[in-house]
C-alpha positions as CSV (number, residue, x, y, z in Angstrom):
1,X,146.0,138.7,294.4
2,X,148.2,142.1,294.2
3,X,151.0,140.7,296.1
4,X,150.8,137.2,294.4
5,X,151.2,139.3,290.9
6,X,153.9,141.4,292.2
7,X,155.6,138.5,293.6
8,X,155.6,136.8,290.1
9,X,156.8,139.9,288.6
10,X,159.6,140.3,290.8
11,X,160.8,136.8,290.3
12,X,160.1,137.1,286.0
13,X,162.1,140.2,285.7
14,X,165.4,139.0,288.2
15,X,165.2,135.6,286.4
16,X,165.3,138.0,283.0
17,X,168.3,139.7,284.5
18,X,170.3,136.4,285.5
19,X,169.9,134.9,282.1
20,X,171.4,138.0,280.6
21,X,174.2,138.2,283.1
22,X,175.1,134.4,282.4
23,X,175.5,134.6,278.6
24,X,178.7,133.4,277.2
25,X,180.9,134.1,273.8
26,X,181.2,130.9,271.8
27,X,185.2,130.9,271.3
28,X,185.7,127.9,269.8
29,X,187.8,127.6,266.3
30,X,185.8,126.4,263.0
31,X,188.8,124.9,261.4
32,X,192.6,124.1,262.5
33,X,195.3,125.2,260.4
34,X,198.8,123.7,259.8
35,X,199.5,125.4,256.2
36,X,202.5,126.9,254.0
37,X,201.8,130.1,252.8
38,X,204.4,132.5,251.1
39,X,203.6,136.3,252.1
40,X,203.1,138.9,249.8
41,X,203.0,142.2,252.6
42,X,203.4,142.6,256.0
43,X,201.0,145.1,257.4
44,X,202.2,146.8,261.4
45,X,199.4,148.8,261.6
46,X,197.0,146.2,261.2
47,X,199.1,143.5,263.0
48,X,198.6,140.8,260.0
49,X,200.4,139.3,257.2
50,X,198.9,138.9,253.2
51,X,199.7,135.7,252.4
52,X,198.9,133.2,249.9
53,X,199.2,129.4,249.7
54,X,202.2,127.7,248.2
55,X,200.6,125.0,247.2
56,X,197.5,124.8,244.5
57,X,196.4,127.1,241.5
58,X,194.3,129.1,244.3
59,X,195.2,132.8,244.1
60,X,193.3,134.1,247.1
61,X,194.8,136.4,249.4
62,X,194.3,135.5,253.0
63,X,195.1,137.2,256.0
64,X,196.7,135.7,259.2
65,X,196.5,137.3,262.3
66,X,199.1,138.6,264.6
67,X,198.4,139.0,268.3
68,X,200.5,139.3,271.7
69,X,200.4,135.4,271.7
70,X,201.5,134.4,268.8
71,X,204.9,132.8,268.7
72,X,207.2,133.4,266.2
73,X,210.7,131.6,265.5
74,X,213.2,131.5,263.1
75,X,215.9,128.8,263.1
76,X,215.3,127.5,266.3
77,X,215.4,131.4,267.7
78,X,212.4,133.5,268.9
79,X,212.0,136.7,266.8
80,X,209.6,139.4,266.0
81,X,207.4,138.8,264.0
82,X,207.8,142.0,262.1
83,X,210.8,141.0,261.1
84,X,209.3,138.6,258.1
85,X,210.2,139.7,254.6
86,X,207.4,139.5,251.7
87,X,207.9,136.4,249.4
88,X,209.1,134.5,252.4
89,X,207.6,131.4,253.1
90,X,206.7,130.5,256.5
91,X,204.2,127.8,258.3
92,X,201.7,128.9,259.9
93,X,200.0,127.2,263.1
94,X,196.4,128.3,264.0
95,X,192.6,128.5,263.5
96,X,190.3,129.8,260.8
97,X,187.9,132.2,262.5
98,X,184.4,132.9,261.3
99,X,185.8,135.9,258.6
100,X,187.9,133.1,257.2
101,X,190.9,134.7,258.6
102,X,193.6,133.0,260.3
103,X,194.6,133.7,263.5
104,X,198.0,132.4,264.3
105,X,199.3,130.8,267.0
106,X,202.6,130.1,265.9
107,X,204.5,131.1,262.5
108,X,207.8,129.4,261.5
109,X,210.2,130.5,258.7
């Protein structure tokens, strides 16, 4: 009876161990986003852009998200993305994550 219990133990705790080891993030985007947003301040240290929408009577400030990925042209030209001005207007390619940011995947102005 002791080594049937053990047994069972054994086999409840590694099948508790390979359920935790198997868990996956969900990284899948609530909501594309193909908008036109004019920006009101570029922030480096926090790699994002303040924006609003161009279109609408909606004054909400949201905030898209710069990463390593994100591609960022001008004219036809790859630049830096630091290099966009406030009150520029640019279009901005991406998906709304759960904090209702934006994280963009490309940005053209």
């Amino acid at each position: 009876m002791q080594k049937l219990a053990r047994i069972f133990l054994l086999t409840f705790i590694c099948g508790l161990i390979l359920t935790a080891l198997s868990l996956q993030k969900a990284q899948a985007q609530l909501v594309l986003v193909n908008e036109k947003f004019r920006v009101s301040k570029v922030d480096v240290k926090m790699s994002r852009l303040e924006v609003l929408p161009v279109d609408g009577d909606i004054k909400t400030i949201t905030y898209i998200l710069v990463d390593g990925y994100t591609i960022c042209s001008h004219k036809n030209r790859i630049v830096d993305w630091t290099e966009i001005q406030p009150d520029t207007v640019i279009r901005v390619r991406g998906g709304m994550q759960w904090d209702m940011k934006v994280k963009a995947y490309k940005i053209y102005f």
